[in-house]
C-alpha positions in Angstrom: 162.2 -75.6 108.8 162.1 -72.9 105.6 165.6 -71.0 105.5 165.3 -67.2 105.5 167.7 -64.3 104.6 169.9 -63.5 107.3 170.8 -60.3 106.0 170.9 -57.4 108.7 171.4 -56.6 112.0 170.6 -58.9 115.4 166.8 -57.4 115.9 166.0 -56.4 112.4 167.1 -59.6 110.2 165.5 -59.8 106.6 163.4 -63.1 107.3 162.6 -63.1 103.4 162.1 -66.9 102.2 166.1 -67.9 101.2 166.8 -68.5 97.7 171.0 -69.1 98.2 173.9 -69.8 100.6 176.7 -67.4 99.9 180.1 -69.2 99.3 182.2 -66.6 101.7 180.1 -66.9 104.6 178.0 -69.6 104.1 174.5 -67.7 105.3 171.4 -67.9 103.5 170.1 -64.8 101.7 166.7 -63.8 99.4 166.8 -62.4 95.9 167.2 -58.9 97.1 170.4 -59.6 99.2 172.5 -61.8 96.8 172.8 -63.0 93.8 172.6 -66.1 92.6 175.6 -66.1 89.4 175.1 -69.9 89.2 174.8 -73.0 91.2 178.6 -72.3 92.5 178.9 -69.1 92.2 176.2 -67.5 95.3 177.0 -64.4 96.8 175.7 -62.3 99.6 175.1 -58.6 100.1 177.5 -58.4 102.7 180.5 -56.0 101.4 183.2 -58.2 102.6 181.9 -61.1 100.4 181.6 -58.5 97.3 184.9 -57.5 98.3 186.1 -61.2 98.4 184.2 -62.2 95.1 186.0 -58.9 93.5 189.2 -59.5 94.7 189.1 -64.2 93.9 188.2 -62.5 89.8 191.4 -60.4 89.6 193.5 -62.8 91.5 192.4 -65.4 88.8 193.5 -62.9 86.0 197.0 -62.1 88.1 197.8 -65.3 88.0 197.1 -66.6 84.6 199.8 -63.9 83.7 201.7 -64.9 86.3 202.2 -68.2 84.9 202.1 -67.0 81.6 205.1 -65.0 82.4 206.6 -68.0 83.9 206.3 -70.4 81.2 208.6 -67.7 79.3 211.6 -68.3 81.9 210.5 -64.9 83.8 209.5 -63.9 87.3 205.5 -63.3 87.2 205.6 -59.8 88.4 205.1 -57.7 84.9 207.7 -55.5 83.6 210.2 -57.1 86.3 213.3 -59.2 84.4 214.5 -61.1 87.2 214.7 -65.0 87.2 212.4 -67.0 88.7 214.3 -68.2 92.0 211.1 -69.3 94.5 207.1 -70.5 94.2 204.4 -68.4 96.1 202.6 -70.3 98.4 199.1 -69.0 97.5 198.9 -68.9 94.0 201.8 -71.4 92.8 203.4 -68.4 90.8 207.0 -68.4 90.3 209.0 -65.0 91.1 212.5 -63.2 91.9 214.1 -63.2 95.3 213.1 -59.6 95.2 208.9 -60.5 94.5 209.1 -63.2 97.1 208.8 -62.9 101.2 209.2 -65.3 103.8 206.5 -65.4 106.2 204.6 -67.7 108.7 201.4 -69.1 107.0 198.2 -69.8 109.7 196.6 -73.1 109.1 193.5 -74.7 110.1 193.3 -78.5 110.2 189.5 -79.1 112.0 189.4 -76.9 115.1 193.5 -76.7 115.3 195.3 -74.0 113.9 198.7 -74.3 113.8 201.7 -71.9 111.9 204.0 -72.9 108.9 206.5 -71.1 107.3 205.4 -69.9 103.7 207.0 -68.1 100.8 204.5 -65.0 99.4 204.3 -62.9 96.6 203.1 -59.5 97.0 200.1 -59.8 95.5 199.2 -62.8 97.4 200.8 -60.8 100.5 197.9 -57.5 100.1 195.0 -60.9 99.7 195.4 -62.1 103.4 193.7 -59.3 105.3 190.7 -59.5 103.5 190.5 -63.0 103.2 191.3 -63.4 107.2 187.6 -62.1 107.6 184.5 -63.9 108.0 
């Protein structure tokens, strides 16, 4: 069976011949409702996959000078001169007591999901509510 774009509502659905499978949400979608960036990189038109393939580019750049910042003895939050004293959880930077909370992580292991307790910066902190969508 052909895939088609599943772009659109329940009764009105695209139905265009598919061309990708978006990374966020793993549906099919035609040239006019994606883009295909490379073999890896396939996106839908959906906004909270643009919002998701936004937000993955400047967490990559936050935490290159994150680490950056760590390798110099500093907590990864620019301008702040605190020690490092804790990792984040997410992105591995370290940070201050005062860039770091303590919070209960959600897991999924198959079709459990259980809690774990997790150390966040904010950056990674703001990230969760958009990435908790599908």
């Amino acid at each position: 069976m052909p895939v088609t774009c599943r772009f659109g509502r329940i009764f009105a659905r695209c139905g265009a011949p598919g061309v990708g499978f978006c990374q966020y949400c793993a549906r099919p979608f035609c040239l006019a409702h994606g883009q295909l960036n490379s073999e890896d990189a396939q996106v839908c038109a959906r906004p909270v996959c643009q919002a998701k393939h936004t937000d993955l580019a400047a967490h990559f750049v936050f935490r290159e000078r994150a680490h950056l910042r760590n390798r110099h003895g500093m907590c990864g939050i620019d301008g702040c001169l605190g020690e490092r004293w804790g990792q984040c959880s997410k992105c591995e930077g370290l940070f201050c007591e005062e860039h770091l909370s303590d919070r209960a992580d959600s897991v999924r292991h198959g079709r459990a999901r259980y809690s774990r307790p997790a150390s966040f910066c904010a950056h990674c902190l703001r990230r969760r509510k958009l990435w908790a969508k599908i």
